[in-house]
BATOR-578342 format. One record per residue (C-alpha): residue in three letters; x, y, z. Coordinates in nm, 3 decimals, padded with zeros to 5 digits. Layout:
# residues N
ATOM  residuo       xx       yy       zz
ATOM      ALA        X        Y        Z
...
//
This chain:
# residues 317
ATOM  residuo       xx       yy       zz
ATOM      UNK   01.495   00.772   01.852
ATOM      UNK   01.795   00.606   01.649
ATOM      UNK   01.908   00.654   01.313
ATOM      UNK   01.696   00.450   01.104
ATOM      UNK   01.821   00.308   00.762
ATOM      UNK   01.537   00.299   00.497
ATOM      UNK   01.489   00.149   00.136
ATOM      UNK   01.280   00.241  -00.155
ATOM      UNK   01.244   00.052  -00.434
ATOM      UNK   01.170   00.044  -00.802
ATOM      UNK   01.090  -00.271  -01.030
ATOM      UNK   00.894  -00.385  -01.341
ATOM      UNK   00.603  -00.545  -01.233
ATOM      UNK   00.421  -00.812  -01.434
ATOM      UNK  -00.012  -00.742  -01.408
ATOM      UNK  -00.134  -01.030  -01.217
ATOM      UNK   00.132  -01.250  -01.187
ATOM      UNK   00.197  -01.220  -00.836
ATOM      UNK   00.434  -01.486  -00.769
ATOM      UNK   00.654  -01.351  -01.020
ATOM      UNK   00.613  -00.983  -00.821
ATOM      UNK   00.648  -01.160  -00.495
ATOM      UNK   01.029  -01.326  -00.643
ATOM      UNK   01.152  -00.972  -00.724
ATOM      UNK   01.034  -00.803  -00.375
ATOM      UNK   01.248  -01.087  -00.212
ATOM      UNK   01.551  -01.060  -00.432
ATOM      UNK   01.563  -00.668  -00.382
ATOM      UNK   01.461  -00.726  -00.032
ATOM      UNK   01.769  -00.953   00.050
ATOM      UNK   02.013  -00.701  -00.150
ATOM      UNK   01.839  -00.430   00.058
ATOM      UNK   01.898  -00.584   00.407
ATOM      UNK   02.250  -00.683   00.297
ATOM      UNK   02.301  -00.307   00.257
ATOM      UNK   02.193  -00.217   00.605
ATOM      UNK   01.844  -00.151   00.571
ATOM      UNK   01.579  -00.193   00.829
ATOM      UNK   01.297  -00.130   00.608
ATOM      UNK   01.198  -00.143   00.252
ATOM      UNK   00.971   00.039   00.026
ATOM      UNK   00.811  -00.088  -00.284
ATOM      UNK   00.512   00.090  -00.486
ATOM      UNK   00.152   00.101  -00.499
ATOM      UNK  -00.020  -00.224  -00.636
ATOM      UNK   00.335  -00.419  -00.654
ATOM      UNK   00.220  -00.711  -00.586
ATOM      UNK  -00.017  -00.776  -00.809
ATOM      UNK   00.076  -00.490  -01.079
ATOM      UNK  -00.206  -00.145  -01.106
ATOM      UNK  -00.305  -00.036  -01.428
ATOM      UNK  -00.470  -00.298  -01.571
ATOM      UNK  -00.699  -00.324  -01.314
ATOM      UNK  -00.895  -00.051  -01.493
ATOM      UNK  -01.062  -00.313  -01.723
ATOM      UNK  -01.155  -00.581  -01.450
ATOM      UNK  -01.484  -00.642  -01.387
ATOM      UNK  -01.662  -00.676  -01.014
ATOM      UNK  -01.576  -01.103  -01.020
ATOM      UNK  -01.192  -01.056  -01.154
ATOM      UNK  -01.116  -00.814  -00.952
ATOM      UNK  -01.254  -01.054  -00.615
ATOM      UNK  -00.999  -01.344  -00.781
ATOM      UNK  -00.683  -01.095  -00.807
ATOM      UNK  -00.780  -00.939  -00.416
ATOM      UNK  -00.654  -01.126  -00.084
ATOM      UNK  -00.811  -01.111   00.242
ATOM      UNK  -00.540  -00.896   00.462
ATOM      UNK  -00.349  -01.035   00.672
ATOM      UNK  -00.482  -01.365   00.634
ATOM      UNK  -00.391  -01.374   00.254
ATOM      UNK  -00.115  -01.600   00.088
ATOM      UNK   00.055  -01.252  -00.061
ATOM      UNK   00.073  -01.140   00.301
ATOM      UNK   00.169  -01.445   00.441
ATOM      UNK   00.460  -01.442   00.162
ATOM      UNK   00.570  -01.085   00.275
ATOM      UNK   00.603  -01.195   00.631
ATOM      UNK   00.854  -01.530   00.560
ATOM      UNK   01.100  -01.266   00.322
ATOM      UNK   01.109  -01.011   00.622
ATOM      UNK   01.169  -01.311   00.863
ATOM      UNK   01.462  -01.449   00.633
ATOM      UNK   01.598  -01.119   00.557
ATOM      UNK   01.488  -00.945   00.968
ATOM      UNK   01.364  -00.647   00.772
ATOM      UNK   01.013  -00.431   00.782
ATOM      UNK   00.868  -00.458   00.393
ATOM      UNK   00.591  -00.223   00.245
ATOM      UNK   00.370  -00.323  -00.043
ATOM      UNK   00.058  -00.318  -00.210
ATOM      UNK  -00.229  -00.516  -00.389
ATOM      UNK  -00.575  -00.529  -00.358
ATOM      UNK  -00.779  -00.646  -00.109
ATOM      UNK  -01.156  -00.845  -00.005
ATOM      UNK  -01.287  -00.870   00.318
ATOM      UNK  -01.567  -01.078   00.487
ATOM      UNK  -01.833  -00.811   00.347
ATOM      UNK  -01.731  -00.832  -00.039
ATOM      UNK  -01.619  -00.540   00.020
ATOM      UNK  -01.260  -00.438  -00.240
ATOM      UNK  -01.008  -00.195  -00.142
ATOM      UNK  -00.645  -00.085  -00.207
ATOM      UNK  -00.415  -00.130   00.095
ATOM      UNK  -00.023  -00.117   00.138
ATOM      UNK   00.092  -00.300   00.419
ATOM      UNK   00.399  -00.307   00.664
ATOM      UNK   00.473  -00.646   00.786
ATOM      UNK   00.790  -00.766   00.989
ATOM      UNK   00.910  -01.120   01.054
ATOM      UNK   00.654  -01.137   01.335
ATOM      UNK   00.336  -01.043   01.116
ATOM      UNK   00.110  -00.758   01.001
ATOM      UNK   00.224  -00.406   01.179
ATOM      UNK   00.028  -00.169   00.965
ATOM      UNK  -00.251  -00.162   00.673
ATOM      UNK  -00.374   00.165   00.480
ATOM      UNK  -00.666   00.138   00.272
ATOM      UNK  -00.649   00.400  -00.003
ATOM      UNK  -00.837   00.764   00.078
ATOM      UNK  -00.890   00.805  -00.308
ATOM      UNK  -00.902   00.492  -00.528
ATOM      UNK  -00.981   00.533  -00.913
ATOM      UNK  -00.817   00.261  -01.089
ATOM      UNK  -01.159   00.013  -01.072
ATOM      UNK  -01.512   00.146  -01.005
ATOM      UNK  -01.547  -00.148  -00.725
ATOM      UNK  -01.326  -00.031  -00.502
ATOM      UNK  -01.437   00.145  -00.129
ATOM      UNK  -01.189   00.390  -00.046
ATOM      UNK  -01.070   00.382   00.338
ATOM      UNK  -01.137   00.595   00.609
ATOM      UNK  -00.903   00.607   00.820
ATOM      UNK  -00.591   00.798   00.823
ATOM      UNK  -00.251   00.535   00.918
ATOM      UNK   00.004   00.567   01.170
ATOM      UNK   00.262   00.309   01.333
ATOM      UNK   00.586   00.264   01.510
ATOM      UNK   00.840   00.136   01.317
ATOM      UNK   01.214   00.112   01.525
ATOM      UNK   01.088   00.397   01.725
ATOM      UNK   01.010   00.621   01.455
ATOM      UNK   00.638   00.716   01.412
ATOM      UNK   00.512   00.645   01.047
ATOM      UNK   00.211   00.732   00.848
ATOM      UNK   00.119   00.601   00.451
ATOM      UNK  -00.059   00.810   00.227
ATOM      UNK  -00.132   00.578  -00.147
ATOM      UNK  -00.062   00.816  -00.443
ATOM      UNK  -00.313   01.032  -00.527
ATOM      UNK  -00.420   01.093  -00.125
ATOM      UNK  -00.092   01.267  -00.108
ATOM      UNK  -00.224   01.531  -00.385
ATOM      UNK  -00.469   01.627  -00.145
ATOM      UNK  -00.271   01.829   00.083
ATOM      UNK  -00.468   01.802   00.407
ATOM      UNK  -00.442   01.469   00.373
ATOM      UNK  -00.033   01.503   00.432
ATOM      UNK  -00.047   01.759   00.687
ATOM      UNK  -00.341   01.522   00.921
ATOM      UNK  -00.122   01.233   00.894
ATOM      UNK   00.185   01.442   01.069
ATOM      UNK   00.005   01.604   01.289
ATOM      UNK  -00.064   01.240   01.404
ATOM      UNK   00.251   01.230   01.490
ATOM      UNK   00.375   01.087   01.180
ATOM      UNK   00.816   01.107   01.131
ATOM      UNK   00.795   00.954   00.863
ATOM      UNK   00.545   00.921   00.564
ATOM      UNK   00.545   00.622   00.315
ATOM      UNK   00.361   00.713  -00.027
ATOM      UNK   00.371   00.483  -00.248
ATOM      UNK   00.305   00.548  -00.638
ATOM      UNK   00.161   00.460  -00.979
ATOM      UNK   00.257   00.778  -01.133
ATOM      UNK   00.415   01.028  -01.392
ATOM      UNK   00.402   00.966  -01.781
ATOM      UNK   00.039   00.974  -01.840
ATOM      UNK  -00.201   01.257  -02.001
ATOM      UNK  -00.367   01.571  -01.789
ATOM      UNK  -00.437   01.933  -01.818
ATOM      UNK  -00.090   02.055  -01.699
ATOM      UNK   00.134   02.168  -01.926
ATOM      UNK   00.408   01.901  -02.091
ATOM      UNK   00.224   01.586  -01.942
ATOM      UNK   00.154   01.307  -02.157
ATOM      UNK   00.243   00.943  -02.199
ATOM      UNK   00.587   00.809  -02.264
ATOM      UNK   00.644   00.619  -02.629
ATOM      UNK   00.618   00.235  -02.479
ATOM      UNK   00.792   00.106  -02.814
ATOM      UNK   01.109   00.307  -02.681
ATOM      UNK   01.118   00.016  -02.364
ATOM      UNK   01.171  -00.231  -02.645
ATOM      UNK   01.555  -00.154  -02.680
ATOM      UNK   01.589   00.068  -02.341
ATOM      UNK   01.995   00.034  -02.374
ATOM      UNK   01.975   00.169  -02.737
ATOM      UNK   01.677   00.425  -02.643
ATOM      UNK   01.835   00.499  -02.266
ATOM      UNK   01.891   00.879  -02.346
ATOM      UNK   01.606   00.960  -02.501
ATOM      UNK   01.402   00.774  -02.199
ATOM      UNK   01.599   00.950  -01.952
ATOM      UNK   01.534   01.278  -02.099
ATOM      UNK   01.133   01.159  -02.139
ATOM      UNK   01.161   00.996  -01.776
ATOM      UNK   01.333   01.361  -01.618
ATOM      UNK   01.108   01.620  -01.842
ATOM      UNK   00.740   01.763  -01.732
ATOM      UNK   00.601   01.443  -01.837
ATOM      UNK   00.805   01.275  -01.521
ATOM      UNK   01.013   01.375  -01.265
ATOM      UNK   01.011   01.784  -01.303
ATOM      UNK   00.606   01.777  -01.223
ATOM      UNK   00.718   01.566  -00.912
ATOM      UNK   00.941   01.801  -00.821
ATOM      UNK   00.664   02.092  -00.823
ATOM      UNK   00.519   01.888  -00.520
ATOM      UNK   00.685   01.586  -00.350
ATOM      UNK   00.997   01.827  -00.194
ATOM      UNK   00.681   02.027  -00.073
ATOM      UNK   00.487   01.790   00.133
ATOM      UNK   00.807   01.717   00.303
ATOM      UNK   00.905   02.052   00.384
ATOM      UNK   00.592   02.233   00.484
ATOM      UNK   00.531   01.901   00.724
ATOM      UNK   00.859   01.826   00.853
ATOM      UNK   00.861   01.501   00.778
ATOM      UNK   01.060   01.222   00.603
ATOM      UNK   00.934   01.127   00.257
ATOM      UNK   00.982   00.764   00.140
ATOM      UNK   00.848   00.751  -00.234
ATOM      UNK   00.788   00.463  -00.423
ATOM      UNK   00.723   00.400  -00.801
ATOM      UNK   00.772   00.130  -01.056
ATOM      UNK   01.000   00.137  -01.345
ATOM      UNK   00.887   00.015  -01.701
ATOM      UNK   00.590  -00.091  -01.805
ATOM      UNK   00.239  -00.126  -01.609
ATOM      UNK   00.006  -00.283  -01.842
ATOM      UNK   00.051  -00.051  -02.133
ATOM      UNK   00.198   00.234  -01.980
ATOM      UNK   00.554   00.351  -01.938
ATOM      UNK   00.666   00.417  -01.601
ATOM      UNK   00.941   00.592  -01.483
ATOM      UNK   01.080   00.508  -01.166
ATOM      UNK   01.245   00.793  -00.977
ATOM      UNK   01.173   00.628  -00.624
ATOM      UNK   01.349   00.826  -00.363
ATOM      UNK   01.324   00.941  -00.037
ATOM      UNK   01.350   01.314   00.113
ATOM      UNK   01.429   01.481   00.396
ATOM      UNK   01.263   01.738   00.625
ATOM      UNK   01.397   02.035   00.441
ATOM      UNK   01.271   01.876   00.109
ATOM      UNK   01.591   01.747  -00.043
ATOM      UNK   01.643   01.421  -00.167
ATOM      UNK   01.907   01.213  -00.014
ATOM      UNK   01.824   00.929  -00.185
ATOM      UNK   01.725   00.813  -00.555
ATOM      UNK   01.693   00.551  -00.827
ATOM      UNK   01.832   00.657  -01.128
ATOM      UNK   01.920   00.367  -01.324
ATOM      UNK   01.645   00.161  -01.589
ATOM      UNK   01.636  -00.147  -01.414
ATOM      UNK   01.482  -00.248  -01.154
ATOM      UNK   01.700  -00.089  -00.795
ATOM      UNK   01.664   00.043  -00.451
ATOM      UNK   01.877   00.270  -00.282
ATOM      UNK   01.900   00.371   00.078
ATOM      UNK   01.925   00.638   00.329
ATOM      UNK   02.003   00.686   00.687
ATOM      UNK   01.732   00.901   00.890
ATOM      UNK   01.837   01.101   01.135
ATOM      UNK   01.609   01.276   01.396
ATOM      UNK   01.772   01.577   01.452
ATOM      UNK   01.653   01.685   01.105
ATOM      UNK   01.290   01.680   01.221
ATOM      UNK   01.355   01.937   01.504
ATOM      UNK   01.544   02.143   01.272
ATOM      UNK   01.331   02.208   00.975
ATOM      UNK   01.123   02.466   00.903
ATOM      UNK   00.808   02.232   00.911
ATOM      UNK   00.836   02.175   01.242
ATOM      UNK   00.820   02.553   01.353
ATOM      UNK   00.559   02.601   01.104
ATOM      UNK   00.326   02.359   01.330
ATOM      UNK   00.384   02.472   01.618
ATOM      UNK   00.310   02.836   01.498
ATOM      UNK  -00.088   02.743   01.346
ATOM      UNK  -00.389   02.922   01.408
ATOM      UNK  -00.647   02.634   01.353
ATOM      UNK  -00.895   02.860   01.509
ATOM      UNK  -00.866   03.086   01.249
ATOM      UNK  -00.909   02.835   00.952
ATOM      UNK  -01.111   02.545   01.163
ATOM      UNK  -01.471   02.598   00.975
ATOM      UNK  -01.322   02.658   00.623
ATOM      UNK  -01.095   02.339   00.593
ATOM      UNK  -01.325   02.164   00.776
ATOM      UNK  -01.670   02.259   00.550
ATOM      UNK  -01.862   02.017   00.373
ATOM      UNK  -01.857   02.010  -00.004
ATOM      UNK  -01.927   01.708  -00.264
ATOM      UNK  -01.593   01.519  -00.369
ATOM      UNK  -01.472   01.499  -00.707
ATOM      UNK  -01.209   01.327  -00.834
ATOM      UNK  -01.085   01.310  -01.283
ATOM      UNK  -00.817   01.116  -01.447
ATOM      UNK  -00.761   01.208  -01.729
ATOM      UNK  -00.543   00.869  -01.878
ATOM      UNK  -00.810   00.603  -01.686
ATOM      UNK  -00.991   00.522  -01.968
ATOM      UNK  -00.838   00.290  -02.244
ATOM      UNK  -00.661   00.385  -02.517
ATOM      UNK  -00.813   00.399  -02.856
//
C-alpha cells in the first residue's frame, strides 16, 4: 500500500435542503482535493441534515429518501468527485423498491458508487430498517470499513469490521451536546450560535467540556487503538435542527492519537497522510493476532433481546 491522503470534514447543514448541502460538500470538496486529498469525509445525514428527521412521519420521510445509487443526491456526489478526481463519503436517507427506509453513507468516485453502509442501529425515525451487513471496500489500496455513529458504541461492531480486514474505518457522526445519564452531558445554549464571534470562548469551552469533545475522548482514541486501525471521524458544526453541534471532526491513528482536527467554528476540513507502517506497528495489531476466540466464542456470540435509549430523541418541551 501507498500513503494515502484523507479529509474529514465539518459544516452547518441546512434540514432538508439538500441542494444547499450538496453546494457546500462541493466547495469543501474542491478546497480538499486542491490540498492533496484523495478522499473526503463528511458526517452522518449531510446531505439532507439528521435531527429533524425525528418528527417526520412514514410519507415525509419517503419524499426526503433517494433510491441509492440511482438517486439525484448520488448522482450529484459522483459529477463533484469526477470534477475534483476525489473519493467523497456522505449520508442521507434512503428507499428502495420494497418501501423499505434506511440510513446509508456512501463512497462514490468519479466512476460511480464504490461502497454503501446501511446503519446497524438507526433511532432518529421509527421507519427506518437498520442494515445487516457489516461494510468493507478498497479504496487506493487501502481496505476500508464504515460504521454510522452509534454502531461504533457497540464495540463488537468496531472490532468485526477490522477483523474484515478493514485499514481504515469511516464513522461518521451526529453527536456530542445532547442530554444522557453520564455525568456533564447536556445540550449546548443554541442562542450562543447567534453571535458565535462574540460567544466563541464560551462555545469553545462548551464545545471541548464533558458535554463535547472530552466524552469523545473516553472512546474514539479507543476503538482505534485496541483495533489497529485508522479512524476518520466526521461531525457537523452548528446547528442541526435545534441542536448545537460541535464539530471536532478528526481523524486518528493506530496508536489512538489524533493527527488531524477541526478546530475552528466554521465550516473546515483538514487532512492527514496515512501511512501503513503504523498499522504493523501498533499495539492493535499484536493484540489480534494474540485472541483466544475459542475461549469467548459462545459468550459474545449468545442471543439476547436488543435495546437501544436516547435520551435527547424526543422533542423539547
Amino acid at each position: 500500500m501507498k500513503d494515502l491522503c484523507i479529509a474529514t470534514a465539518q459544516f452547518e447543514n441546512r434540514s432538508g435542503d439538500k441542494t444547499y448541502n450538496l453546494g457546500i460538500i462541493r466547495e469543501l470538496a474542491e478546497k480538499a482535493a486542491r490540498a492533496g486529498a484523495q478522499a473526503i469525509a463528511f458526517h452522518e445525514c449531510s446531505l439532507t441534515g439528521y435531527s429533524f428527521a425525528r418528527h417526520l412521519t412514514r410519507e415525509q420521510m419517503f419524499d426526503l429518501a433517494e433510491p441509492v445509487p440511482d438517486g439525484p443526491s448520488t448522482e450529484a456526489l459522483i459529477q463533484i468527485a469526477a470534477e475534483f478526481d476525489l473519493a467523497i463519503l456522505a449520508g442521507l436517507f434512503e428507499k428502495d423498491a420494497d418501501d423499505n427506509l434506511y440510513k446509508p453513507y456512501i463512497c462514490v468516485d468519479g466512476h460511480g458508487l464504490i461502497a454503501k453502509h446501511r446503519k446497524l442501529h438507526p433511532f432518529i425515525n421509527p421507519y427506518l430498517t437498520p442494515g445487516d451487513q457489516y461494510t468493507v471496500f478498497n479504496l487506493h489500496g487501502w481496505t476500508c470499513g464504515i460504521l454510522i455513529c452509534y454502531d461504533n458504541n457497540v464495540i463488537e461492531n468496531v472490532r468485526a469490521t477490522a477483523l474484515l480486514g478493514a485499514d481504515i474505518i469511516f464513522m461518521p457522526h451526529v453527536t456530542m451536546c445532547t442530554p444522557s445519564p453520564r455525568p456533564g452531558a447536556g445540550f449546548v445554549d443554541a442562542g450562543l450560535w447567534d453571535n458565535k464571534e462574540l460567544n466563541k470562548e464560551l462555545l469553545r469551552k462548551e464545545f471541548d467540556g464533558l458535554k463535547g469533545r472530552s466524552w469523545l475522548m473516553k472512546w474514539l482514541p479507543a476503538r482505534a487503538y485496541d483495533n489497529g486501525i485508522y479512524a476518520v471521524f466526521s461531525n457537523p458544526i452548528g446547528m442541526d435542527d435545534d441542536q448545537l453541534k460541535n464539530g471536532c471532526s478528526m481523524i486518528l491513528d493506530p496508536f489512538g492519537e489524533i493527527i488531524a482536527e477541526c478546530r475552528s467554528l466554521d465550516n473546515e476540513f483538514v487532512t492527514a497522510v496515512l501511512t501503513p507502517q503504523k498499522l504493523e506497528q501498533a499495539g492493535g495489531h499484536r493484540y489480534r493476532k494474540a485472541r483466544r476466540p475459542e475461549l469467548y466464542r459462545d459468550i459474545i456470540g449468545k442471543a439476547h433481546q436488543a435495546e437501544q435509549k436516547v435520551a435527547w430523541l424526543n422533542p423539547r418541551s
